[in-house]
C-alpha positions as CSV (number, residue, x, y, z in Angstrom):
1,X,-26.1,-14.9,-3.2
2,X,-23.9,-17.9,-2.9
3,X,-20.5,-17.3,-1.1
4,X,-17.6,-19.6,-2.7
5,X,-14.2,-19.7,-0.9
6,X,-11.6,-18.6,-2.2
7,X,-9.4,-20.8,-3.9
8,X,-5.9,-22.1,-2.8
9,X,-2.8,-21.2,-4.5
10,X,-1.1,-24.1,-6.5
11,X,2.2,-24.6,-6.2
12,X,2.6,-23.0,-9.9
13,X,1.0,-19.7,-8.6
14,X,3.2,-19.7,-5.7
15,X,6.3,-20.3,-7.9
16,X,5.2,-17.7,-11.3
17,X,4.1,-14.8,-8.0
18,X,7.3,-15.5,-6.3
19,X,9.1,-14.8,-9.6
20,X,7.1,-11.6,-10.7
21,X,7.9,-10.6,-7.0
22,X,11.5,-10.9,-7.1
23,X,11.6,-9.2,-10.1
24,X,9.2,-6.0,-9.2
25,X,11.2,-6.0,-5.9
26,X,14.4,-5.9,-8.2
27,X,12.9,-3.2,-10.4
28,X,12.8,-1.0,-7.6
29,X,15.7,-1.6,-5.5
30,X,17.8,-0.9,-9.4
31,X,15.9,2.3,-9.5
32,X,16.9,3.9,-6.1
33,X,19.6,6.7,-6.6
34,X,22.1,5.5,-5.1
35,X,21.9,2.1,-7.0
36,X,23.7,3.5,-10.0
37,X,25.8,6.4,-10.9
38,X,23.5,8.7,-13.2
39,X,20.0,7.0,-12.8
40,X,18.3,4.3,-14.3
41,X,14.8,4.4,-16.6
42,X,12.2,2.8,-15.4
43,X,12.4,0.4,-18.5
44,X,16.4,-0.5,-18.0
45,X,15.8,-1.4,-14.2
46,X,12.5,-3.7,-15.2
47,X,14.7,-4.7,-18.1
48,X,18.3,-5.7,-16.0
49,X,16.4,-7.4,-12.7
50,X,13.7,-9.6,-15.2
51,X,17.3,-10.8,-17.0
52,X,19.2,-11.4,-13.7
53,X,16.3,-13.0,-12.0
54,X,15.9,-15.5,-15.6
55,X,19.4,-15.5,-15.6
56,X,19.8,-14.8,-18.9
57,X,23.3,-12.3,-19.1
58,X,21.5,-9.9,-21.1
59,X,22.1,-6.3,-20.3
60,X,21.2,-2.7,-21.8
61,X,23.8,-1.0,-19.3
62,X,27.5,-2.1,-18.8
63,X,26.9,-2.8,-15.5
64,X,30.2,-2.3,-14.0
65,X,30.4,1.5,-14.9
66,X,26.4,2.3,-14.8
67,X,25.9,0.5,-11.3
68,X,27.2,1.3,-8.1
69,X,28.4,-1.5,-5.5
70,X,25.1,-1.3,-3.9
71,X,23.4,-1.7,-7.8
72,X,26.1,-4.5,-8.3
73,X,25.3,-6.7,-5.2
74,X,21.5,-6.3,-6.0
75,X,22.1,-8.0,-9.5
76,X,23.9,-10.5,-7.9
77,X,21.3,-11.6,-5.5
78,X,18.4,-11.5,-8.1
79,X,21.2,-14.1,-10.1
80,X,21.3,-15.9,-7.0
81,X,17.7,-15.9,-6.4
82,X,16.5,-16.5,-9.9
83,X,19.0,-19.4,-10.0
84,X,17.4,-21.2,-6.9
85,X,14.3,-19.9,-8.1
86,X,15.1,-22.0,-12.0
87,X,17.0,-25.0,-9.5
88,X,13.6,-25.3,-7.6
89,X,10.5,-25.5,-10.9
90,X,13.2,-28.3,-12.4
91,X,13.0,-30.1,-9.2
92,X,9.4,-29.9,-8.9
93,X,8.9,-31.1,-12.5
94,X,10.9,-33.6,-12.1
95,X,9.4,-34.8,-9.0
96,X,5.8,-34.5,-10.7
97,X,6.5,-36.1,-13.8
98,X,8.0,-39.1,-12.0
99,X,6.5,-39.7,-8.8
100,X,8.7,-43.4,-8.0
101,X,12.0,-41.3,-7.1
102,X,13.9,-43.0,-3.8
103,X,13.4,-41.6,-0.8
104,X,17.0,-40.4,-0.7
105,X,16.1,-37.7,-3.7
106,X,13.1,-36.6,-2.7
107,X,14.6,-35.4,0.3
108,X,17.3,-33.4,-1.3
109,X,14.4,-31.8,-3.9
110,X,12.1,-31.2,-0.7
């Protein structure tokens, strides 16, 4: 029996994980009770956190009136997140699709 090590995450693993993450963590922070005002589905809090961490402005609850302050903030940092999360996969396409960028930019990407 041969034992093979295991193999290294890519920065593409690292990046699609880190999203599912965010947006399981989302799931069930949106599904605590005192997240909205008369409970969440399962489905609607899976639904709400994968749209706020793609940033996409869908919605199957008016969020103002379902979601409490707590619920409210917690969309806004999966927006946040998801944004930085969007800001960062550009960058590193860019930088693998053109490796010859100044010093200067790849600093700022990095």
């Amino acid at each position: 029996m041969k034992i093979t090590k295991p193999k290294k995450l890519t920065g593409t693993h690292i990046l699609v994980l880190s999203f599912l993450g965010l947006i399981i963590s989302g799931m069930f922070l949106l599904k605590l009770p005192f997240a909205s005002h008369s409970g969440t589905t399962w489905i609607d809090a899976l639904f709400t956190s994968t749209s706020a961490v793609c940033v996409t402005g869908l919605i199957v609850v008016d969020t103002p009136v379902h979601f409490t302050l707590f619920g409210q903030i917690v969309i806004l940092l999966l927006i946040q997140l998801g944004g930085i999360g969007i800001m960062t996969f550009a960058a590193s396409l860019i930088y693998t699709l053109s490796r010859k960028l100044p010093l200067a930019n790849r600093i700022i990407m990095e």
